[in-house]
Residue frames as a rotation matrix with the C-alpha (Angstrom) as fourth column:
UNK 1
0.583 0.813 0.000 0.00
0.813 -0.583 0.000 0.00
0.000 0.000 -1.000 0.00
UNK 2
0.013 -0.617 0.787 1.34
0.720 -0.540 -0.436 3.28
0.694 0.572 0.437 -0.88
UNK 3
-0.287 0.250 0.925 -0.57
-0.345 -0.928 0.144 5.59
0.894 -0.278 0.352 1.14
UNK 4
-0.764 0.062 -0.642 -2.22
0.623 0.331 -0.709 4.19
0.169 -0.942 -0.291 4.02
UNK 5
0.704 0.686 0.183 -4.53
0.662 -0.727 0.183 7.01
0.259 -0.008 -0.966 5.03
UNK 6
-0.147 -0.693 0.705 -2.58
0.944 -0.312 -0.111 9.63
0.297 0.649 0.700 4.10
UNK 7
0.559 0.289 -0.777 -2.47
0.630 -0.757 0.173 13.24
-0.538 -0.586 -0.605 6.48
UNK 8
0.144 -0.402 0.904 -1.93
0.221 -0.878 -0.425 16.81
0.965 0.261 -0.038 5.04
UNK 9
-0.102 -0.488 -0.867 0.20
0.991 -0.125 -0.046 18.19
-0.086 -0.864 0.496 7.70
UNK 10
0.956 0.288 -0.064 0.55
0.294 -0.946 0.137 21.77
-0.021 -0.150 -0.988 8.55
UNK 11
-0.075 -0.948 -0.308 4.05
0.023 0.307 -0.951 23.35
0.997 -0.079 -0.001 8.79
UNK 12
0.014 -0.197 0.980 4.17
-0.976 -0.214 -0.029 23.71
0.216 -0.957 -0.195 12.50
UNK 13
0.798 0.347 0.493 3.03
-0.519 0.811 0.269 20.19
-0.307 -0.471 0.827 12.45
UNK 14
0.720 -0.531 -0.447 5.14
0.065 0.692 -0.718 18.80
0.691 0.488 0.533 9.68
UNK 15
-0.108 -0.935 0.339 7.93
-0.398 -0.272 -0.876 20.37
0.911 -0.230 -0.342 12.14
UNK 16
-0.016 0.094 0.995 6.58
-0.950 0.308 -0.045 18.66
-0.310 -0.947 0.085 15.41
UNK 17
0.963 0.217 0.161 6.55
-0.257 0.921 0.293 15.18
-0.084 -0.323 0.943 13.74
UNK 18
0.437 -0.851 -0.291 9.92
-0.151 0.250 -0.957 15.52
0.887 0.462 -0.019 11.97
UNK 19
-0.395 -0.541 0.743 11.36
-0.805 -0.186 -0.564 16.59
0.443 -0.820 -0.362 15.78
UNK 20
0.355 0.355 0.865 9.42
-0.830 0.545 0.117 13.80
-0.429 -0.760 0.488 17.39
UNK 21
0.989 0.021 -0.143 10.54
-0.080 0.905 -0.418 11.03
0.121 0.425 0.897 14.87
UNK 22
0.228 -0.973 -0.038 14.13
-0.208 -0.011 -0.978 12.18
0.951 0.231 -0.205 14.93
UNK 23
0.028 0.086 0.996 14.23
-0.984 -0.170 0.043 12.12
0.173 -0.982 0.079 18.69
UNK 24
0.317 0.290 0.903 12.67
-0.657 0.753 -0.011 8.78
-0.684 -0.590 0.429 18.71
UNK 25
0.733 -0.570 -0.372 14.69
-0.229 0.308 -0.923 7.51
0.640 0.762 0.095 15.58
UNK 26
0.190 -0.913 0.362 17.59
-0.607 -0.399 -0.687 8.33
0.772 -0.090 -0.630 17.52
UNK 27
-0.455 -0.257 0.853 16.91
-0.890 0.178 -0.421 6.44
-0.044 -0.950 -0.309 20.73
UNK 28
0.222 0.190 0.956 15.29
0.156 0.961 -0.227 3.26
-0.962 0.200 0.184 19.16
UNK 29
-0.476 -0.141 -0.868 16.44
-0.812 -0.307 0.496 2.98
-0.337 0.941 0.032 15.56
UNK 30
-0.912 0.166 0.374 14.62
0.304 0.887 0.347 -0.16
-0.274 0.430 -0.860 14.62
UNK 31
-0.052 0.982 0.180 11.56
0.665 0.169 -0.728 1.81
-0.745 0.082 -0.662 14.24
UNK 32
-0.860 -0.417 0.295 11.52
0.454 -0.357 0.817 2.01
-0.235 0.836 0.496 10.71
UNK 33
0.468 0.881 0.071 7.41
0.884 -0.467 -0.035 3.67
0.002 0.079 -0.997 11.16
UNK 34
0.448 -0.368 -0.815 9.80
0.351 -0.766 0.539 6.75
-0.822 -0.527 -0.214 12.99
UNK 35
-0.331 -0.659 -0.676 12.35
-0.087 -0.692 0.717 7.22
-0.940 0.296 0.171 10.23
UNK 36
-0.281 0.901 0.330 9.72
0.919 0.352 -0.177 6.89
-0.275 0.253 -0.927 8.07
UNK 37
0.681 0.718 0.146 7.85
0.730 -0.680 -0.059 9.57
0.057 0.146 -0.988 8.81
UNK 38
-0.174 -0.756 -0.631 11.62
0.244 -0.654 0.716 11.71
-0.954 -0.029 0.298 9.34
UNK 39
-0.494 -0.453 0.742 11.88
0.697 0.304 0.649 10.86
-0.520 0.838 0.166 5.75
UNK 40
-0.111 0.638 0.762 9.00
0.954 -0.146 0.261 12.38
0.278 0.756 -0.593 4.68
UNK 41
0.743 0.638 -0.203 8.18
0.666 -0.736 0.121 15.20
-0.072 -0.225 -0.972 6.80
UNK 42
0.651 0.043 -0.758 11.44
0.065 -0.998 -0.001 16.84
-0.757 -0.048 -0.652 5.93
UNK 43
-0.435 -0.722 0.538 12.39
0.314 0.438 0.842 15.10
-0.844 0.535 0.036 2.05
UNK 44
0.517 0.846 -0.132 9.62
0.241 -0.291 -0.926 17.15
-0.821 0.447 -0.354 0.41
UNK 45
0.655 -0.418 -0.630 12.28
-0.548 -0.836 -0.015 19.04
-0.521 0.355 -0.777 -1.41
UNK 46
-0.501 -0.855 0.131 14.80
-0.608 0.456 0.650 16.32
-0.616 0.246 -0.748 -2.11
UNK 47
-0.319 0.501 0.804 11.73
0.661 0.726 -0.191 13.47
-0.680 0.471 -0.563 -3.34
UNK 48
0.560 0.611 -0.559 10.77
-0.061 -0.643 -0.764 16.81
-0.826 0.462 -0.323 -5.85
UNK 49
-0.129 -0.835 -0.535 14.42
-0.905 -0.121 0.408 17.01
-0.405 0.537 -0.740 -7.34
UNK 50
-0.479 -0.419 0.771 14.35
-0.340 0.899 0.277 13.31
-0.809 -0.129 -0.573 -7.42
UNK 51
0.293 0.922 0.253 10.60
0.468 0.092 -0.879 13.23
-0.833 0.376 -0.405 -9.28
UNK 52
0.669 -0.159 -0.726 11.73
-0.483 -0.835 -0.263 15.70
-0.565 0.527 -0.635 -11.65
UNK 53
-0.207 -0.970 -0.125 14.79
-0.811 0.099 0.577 13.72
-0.548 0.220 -0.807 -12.32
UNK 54
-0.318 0.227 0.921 12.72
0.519 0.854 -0.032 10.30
-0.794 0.467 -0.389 -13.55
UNK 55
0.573 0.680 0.457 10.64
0.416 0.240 -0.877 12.06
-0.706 0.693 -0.145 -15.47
UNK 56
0.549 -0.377 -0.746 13.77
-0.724 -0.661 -0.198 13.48
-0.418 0.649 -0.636 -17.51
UNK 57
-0.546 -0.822 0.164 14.98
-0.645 0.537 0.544 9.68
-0.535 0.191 -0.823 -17.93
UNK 58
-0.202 0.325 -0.924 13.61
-0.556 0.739 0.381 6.99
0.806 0.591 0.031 -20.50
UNK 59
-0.249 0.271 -0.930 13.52
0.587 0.806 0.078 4.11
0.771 -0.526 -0.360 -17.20
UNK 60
-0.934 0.191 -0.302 12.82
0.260 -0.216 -0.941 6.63
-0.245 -0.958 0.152 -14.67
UNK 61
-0.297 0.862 -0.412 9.59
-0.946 -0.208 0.248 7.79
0.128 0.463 0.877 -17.27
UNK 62
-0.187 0.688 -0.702 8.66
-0.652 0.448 0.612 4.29
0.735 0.572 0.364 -17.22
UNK 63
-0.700 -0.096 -0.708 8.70
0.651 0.323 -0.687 3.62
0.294 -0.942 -0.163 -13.44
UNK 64
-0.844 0.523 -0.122 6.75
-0.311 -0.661 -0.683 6.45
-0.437 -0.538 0.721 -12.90
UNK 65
-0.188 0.924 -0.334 4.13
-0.978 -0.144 0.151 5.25
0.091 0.355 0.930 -15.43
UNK 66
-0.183 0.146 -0.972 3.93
-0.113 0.979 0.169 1.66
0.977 0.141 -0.162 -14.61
UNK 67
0.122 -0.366 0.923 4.78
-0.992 -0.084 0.098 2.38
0.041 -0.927 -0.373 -10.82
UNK 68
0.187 0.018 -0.982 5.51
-0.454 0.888 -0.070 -0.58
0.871 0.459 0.174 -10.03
UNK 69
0.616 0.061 0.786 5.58
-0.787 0.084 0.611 -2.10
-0.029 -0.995 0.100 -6.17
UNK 70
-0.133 -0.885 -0.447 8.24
-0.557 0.440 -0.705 -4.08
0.820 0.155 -0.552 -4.65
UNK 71
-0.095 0.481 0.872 6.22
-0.977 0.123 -0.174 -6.79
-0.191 -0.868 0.458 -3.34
UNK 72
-0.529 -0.463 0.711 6.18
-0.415 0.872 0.259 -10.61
-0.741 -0.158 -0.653 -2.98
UNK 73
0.278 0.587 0.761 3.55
0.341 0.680 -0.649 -11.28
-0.898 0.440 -0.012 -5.61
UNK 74
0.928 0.203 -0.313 5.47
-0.193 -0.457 -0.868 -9.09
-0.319 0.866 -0.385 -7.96
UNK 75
-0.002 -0.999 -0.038 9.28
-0.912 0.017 -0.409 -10.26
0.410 0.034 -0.912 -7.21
UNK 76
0.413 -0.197 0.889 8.73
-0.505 0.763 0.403 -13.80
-0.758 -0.616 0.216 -5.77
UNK 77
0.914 -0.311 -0.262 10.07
-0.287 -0.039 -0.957 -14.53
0.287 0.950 -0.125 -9.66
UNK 78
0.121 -0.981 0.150 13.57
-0.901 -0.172 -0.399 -13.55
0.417 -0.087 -0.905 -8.70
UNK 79
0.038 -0.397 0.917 13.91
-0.562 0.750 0.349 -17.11
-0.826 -0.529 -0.195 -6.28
UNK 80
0.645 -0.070 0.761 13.39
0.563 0.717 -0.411 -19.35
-0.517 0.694 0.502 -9.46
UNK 81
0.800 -0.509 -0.318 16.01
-0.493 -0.254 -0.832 -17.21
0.342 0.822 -0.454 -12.02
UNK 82
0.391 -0.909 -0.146 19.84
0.371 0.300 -0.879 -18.40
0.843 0.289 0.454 -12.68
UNK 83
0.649 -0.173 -0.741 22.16
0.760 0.195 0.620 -17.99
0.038 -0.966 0.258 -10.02
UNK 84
-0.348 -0.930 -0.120 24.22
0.907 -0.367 0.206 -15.78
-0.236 -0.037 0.971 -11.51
UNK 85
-0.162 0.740 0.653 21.27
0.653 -0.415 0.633 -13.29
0.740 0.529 -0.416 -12.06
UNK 86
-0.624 0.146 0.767 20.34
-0.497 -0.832 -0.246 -9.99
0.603 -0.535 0.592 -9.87
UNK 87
0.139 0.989 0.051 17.38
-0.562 0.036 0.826 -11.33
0.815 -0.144 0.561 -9.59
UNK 88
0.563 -0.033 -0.826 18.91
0.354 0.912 0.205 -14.28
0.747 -0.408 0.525 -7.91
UNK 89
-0.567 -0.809 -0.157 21.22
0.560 -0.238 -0.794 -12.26
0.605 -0.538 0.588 -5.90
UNK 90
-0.667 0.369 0.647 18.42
-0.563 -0.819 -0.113 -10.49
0.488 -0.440 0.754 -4.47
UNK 91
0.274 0.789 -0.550 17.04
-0.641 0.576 0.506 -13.20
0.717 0.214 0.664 -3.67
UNK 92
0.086 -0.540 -0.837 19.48
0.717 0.617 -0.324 -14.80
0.692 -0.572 0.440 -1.93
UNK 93
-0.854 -0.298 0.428 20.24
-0.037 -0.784 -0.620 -11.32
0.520 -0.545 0.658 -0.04
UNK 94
0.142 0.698 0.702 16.25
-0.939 -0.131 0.320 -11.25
0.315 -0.704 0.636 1.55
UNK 95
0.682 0.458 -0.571 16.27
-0.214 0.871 0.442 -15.07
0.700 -0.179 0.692 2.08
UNK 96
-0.075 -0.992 -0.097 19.30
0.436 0.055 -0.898 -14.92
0.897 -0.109 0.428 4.23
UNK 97
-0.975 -0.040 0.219 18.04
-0.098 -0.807 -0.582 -12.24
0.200 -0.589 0.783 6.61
UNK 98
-0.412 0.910 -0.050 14.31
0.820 0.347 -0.456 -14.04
-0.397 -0.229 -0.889 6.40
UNK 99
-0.773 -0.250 -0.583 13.58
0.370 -0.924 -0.095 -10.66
-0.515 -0.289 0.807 5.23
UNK 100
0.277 0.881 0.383 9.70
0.752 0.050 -0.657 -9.53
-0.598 0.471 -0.649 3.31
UNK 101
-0.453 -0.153 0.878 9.37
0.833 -0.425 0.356 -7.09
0.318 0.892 0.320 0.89
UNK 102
-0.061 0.814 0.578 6.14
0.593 -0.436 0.677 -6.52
0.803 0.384 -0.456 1.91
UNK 103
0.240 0.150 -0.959 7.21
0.969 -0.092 0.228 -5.02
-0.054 -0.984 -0.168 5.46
UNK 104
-0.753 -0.205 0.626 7.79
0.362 -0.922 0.133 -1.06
0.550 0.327 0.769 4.10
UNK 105
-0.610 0.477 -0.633 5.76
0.505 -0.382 -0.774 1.07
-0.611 -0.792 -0.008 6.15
UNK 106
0.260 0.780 0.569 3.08
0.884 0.044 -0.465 2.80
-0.387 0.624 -0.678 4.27
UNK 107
-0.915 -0.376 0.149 3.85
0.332 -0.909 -0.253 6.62
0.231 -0.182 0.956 2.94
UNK 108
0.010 0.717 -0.697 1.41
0.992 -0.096 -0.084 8.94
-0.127 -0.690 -0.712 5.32
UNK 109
0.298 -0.139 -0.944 2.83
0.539 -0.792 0.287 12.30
-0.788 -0.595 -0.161 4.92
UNK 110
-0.765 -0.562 0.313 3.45
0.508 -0.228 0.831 13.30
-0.396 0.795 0.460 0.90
UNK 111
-0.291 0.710 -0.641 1.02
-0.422 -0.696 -0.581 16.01
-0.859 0.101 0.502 -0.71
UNK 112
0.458 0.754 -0.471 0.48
-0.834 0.182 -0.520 14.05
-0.307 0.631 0.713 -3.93
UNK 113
0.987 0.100 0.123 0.07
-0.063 0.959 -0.275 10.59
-0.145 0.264 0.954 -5.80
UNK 114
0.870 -0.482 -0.107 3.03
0.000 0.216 -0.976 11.07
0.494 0.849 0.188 -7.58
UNK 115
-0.042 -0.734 0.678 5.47
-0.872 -0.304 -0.384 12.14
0.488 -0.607 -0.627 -4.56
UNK 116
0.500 0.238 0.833 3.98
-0.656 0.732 0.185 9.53
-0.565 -0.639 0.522 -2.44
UNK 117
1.000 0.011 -0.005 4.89
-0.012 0.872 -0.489 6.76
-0.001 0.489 0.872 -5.13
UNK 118
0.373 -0.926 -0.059 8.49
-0.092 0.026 -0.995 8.23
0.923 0.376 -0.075 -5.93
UNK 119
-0.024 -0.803 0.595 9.04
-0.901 -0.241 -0.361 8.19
0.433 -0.545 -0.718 -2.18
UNK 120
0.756 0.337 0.562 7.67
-0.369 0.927 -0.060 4.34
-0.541 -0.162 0.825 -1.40
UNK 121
0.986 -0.134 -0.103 9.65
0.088 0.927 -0.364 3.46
0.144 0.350 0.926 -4.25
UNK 122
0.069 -0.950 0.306 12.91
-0.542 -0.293 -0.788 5.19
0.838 -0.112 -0.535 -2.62
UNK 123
0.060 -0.149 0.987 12.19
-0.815 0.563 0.134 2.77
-0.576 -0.813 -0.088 0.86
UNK 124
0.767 0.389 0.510 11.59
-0.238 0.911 -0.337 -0.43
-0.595 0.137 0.792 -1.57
UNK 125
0.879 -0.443 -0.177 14.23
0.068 0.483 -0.873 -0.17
0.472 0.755 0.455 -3.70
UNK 126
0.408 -0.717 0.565 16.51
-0.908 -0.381 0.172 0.07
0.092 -0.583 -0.807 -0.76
UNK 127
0.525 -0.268 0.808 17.32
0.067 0.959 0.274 -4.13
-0.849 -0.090 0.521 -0.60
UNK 128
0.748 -0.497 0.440 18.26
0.663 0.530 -0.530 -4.36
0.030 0.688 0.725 -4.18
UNK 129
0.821 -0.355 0.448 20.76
-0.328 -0.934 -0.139 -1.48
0.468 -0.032 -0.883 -3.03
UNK 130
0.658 -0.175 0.732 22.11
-0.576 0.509 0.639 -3.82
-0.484 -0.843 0.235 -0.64
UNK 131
0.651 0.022 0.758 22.20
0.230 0.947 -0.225 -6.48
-0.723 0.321 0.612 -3.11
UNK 132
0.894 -0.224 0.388 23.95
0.368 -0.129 -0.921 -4.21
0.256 0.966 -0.033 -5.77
UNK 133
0.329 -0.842 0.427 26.68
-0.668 -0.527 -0.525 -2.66
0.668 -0.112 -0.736 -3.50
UNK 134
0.113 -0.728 -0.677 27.20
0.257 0.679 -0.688 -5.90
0.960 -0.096 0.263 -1.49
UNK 135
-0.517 -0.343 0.784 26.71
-0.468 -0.653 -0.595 -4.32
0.716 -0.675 0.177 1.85
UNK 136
-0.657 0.241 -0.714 25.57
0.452 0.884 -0.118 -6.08
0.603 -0.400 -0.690 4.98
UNK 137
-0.004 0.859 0.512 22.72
0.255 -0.494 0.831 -5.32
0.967 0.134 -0.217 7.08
UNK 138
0.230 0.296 -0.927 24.45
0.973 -0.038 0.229 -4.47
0.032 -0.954 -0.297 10.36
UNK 139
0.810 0.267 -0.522 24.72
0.328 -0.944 0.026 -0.81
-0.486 -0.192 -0.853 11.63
UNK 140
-0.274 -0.931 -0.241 28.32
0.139 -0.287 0.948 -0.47
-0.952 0.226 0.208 9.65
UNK 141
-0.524 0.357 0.773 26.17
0.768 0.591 0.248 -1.77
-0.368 0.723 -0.584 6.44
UNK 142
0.255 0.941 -0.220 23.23
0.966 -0.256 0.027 0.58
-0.031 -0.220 -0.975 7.03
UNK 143
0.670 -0.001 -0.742 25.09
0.239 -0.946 0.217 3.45
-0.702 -0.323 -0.634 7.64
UNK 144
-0.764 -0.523 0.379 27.52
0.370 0.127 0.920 2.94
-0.529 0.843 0.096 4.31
UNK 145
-0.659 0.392 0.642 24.73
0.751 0.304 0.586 2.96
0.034 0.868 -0.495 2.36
UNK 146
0.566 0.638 -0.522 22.51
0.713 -0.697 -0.080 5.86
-0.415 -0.327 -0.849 4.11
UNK 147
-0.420 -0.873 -0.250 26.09
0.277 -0.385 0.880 7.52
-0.864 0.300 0.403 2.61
UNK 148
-0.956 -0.090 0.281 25.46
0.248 0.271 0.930 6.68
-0.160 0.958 -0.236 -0.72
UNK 149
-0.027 0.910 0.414 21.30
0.973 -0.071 0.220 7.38
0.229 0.409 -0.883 -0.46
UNK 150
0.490 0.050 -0.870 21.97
0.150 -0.988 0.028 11.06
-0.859 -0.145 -0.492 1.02
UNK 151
-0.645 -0.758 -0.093 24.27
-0.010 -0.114 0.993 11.19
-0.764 0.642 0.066 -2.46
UNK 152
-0.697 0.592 0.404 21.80
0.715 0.610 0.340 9.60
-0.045 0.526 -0.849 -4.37
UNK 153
-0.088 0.995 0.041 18.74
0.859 0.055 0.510 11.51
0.505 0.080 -0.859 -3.10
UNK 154
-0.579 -0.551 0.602 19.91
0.231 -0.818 -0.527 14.43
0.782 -0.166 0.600 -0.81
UNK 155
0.707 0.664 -0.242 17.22
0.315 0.011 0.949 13.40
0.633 -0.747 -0.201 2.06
UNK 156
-0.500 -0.504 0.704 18.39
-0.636 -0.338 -0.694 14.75
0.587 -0.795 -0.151 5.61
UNK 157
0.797 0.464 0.387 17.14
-0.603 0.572 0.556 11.96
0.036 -0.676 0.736 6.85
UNK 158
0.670 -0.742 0.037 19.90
0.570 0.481 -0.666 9.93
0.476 0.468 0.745 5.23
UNK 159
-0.256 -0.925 0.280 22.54
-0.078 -0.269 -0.960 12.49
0.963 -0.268 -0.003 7.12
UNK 160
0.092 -0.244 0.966 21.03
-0.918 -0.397 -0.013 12.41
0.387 -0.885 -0.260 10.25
UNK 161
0.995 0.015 -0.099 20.99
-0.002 0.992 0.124 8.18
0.100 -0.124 0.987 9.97
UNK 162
0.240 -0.725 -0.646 24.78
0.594 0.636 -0.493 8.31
0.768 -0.266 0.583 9.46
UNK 163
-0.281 -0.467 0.838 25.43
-0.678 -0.521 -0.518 10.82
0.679 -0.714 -0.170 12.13
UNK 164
0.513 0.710 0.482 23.29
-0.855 0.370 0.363 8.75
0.079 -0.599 0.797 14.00
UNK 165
0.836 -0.208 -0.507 24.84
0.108 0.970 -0.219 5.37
0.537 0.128 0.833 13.13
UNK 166
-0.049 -0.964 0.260 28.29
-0.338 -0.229 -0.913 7.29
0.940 -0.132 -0.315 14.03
UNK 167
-0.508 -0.304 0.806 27.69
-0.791 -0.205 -0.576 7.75
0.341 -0.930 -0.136 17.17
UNK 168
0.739 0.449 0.503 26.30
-0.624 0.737 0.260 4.17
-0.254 -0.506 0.825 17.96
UNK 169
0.330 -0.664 -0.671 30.12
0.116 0.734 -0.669 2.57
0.937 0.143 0.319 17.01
UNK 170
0.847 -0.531 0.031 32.26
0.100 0.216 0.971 1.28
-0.522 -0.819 0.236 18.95
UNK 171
0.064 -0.933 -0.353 36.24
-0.465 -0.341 0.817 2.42
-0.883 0.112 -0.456 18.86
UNK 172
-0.540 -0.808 0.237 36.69
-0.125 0.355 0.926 -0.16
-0.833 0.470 -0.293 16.49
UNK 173
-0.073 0.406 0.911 34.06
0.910 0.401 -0.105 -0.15
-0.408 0.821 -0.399 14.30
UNK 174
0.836 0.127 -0.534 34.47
0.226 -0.966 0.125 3.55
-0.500 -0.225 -0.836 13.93
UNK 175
-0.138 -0.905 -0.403 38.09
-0.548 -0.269 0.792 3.28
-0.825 0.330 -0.458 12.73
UNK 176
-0.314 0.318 0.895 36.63
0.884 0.442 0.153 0.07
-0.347 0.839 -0.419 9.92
UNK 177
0.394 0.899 -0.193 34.27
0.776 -0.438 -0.453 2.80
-0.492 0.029 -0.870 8.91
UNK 178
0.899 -0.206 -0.387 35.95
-0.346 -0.875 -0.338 6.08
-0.269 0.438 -0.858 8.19
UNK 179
-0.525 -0.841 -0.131 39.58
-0.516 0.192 0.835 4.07
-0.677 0.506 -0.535 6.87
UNK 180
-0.973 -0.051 0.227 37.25
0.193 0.366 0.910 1.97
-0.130 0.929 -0.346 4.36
UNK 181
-0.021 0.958 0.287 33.50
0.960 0.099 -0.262 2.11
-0.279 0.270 -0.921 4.33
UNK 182
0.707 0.252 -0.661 32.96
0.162 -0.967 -0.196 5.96
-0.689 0.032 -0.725 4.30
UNK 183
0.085 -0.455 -0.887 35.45
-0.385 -0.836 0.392 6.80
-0.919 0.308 -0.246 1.65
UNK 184
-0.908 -0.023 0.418 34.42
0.251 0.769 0.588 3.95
-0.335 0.639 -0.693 -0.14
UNK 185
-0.279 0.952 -0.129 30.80
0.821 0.167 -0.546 5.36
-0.498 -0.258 -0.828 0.00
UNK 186
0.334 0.244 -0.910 31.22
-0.088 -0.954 -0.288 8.62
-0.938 0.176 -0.298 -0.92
UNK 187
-0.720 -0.581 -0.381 33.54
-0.420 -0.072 0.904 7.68
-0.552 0.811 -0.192 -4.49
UNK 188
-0.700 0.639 0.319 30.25
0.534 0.765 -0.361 5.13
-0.474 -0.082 -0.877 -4.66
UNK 189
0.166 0.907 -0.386 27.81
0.607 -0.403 -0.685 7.33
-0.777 -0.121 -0.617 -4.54
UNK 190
0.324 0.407 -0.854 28.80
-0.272 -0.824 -0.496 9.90
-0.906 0.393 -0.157 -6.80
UNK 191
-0.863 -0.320 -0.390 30.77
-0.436 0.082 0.896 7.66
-0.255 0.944 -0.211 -9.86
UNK 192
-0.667 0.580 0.468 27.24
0.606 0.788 -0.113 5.39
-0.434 0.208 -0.877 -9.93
UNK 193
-0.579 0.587 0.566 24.20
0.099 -0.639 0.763 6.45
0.810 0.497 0.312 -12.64
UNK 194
-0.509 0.569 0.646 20.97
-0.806 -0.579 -0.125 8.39
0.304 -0.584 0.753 -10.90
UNK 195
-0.993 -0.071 0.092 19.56
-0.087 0.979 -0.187 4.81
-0.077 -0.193 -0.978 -9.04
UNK 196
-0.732 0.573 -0.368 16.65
-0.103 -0.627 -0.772 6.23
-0.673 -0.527 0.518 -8.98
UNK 197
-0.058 0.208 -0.976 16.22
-0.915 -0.401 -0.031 6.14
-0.398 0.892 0.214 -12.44
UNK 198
-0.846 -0.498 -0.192 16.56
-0.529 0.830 0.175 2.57
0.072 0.249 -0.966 -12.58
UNK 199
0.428 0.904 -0.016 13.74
-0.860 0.413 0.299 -0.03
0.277 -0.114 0.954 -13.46
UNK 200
-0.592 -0.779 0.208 15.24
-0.789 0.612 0.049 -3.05
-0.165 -0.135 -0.977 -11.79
UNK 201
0.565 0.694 0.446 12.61
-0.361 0.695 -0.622 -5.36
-0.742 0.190 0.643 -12.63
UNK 202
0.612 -0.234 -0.755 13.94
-0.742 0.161 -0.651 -5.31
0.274 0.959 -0.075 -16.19
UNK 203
-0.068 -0.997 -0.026 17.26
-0.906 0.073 -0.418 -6.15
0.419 -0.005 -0.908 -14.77
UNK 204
0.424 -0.287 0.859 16.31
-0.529 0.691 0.492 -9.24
-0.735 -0.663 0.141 -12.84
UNK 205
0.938 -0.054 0.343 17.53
0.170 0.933 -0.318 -11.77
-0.303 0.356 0.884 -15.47
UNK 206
0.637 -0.769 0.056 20.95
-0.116 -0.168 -0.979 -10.25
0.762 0.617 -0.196 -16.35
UNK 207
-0.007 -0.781 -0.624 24.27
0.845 0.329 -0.421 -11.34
0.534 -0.531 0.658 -14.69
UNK 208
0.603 0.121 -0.788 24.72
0.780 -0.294 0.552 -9.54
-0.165 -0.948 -0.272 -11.61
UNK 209
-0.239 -0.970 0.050 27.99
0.699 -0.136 0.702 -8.36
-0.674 0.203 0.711 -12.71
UNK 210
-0.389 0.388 0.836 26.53
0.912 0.030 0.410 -7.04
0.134 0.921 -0.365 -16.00
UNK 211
0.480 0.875 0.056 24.14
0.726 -0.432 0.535 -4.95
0.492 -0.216 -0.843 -14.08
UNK 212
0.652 -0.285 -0.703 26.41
0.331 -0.727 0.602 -3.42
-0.682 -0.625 -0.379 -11.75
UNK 213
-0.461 -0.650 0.604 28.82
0.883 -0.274 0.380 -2.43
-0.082 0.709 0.700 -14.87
UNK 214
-0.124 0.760 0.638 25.80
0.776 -0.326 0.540 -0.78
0.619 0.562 -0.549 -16.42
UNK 215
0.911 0.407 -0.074 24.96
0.360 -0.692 0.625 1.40
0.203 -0.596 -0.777 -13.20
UNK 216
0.426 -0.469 0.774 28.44
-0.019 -0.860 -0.511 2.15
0.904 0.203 -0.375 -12.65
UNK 217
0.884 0.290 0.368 28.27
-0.407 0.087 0.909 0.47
0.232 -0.953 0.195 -8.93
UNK 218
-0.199 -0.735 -0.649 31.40
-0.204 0.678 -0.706 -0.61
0.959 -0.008 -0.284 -7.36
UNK 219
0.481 0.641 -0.598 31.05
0.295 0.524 0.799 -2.94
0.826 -0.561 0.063 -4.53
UNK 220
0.731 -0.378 0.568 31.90
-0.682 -0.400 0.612 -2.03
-0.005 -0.835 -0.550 -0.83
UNK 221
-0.389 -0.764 -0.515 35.54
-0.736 0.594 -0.325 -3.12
0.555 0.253 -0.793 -0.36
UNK 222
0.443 -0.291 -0.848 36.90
0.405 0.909 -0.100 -6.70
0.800 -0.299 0.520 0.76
UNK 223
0.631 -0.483 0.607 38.15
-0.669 -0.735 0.110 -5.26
0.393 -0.476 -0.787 4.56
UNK 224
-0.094 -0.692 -0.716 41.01
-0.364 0.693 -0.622 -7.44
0.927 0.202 -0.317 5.87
């Protein structure tokens, strides 16, 4: 479901949930309802640029007009392709982690259809992100890649996640981090094409490899 039931905020409000989700982002991060609603109540601006940007691409025009949803009755496909196949590599990446599609929170907080969709399909196409830069799903993982989506998309949610992540290392995962992940992340983020723009359906049946050529994606290093 895209919307959910779907609330026109004021600004004062939009500015009392953003401050209440960050708050409570910060001090439980599993609640992905919380940074959620960060996302939205203060990515209006960034999910415009973004919108704007599909509809100036051939696959980002045909994401917007197909919309497509990144759910199990549309991607349960990907477990039966070739092994050497995105599809299959995304596949193997949710099955691994037990992980649903269909668990995205709804979007609650976007003034129209079209925002609302482009910002659902910026939470849904966050796995095959995973799956294309190779990145794992613990807080070192997460917070690589929040790199790369604040590149990608220019949300301040996405900067206050990696501040946020920062300060939840420990000494040593803190030095891993800013000697390889972070400077890996940032060369990431800006040599790869506009992900956004990307129908990855298309892409499930081509070699993994292949795909990431095409986008431009190098994986997160090998750390010793």
């Amino acid at each position: 479901m895209i919307e959910g039931s779907r609330i026109r905020l004021k600004t004062w409000q939009q500015a009392a949930v953003a401050i209440g989700s960050a708050v409570g982002a910060l001090l439980d991060p599993r609640r992905a309802d919380l940074i959620a609603a960060l996302g939205e109540t203060t990515g209006k601006p960034a999910f415009e640029k973004v919108l704007q940007r599909m509809k100036s691409s051939p696959e980002g025009r045909a994401v917007l007009l197909e919309r497509p949803r990144v759910v199990s009755a549309n991607v349960g496909h990907a477990w039966d392709l070739p092994e050497n196949t995105f599809g299959a590599a995304y596949a193997r990446f949710m099955g691994s982690r037990n992980f649903s599609p269909d668990d995205r929170p709804p979007v609650r907080f976007m003034d129209t259809d079209e925002l609302a969709y482009v910002t659902m399909r910026a939470r849904e196409v966050h796995d095959f992100w995973h799956t294309l830069f190779d990145l794992p799903t613990n807080l070192i993982g997460e917070t690589a890649l929040k790199v790369i989506e604040f590149e990608q998309m220019g949300l301040p949610m996405c900067l206050l996640s990696v501040v946020g992540g920062t300060a939840r290392f420990s000494e040593k995962q803190r030095k891993l981090f800013y000697q390889h992940y972070f400077p890996w992340a940032i060369r990431a983020g800006l040599q790869c094409t506009d992900l956004m723009c990307v129908y990855y359906e298309r892409h499930f049946h081509e070699d993994l490899e292949d795909v990431r050529r095409k986008l431009q994606i190098v994986p997160s290093p090998i750390v010793p």
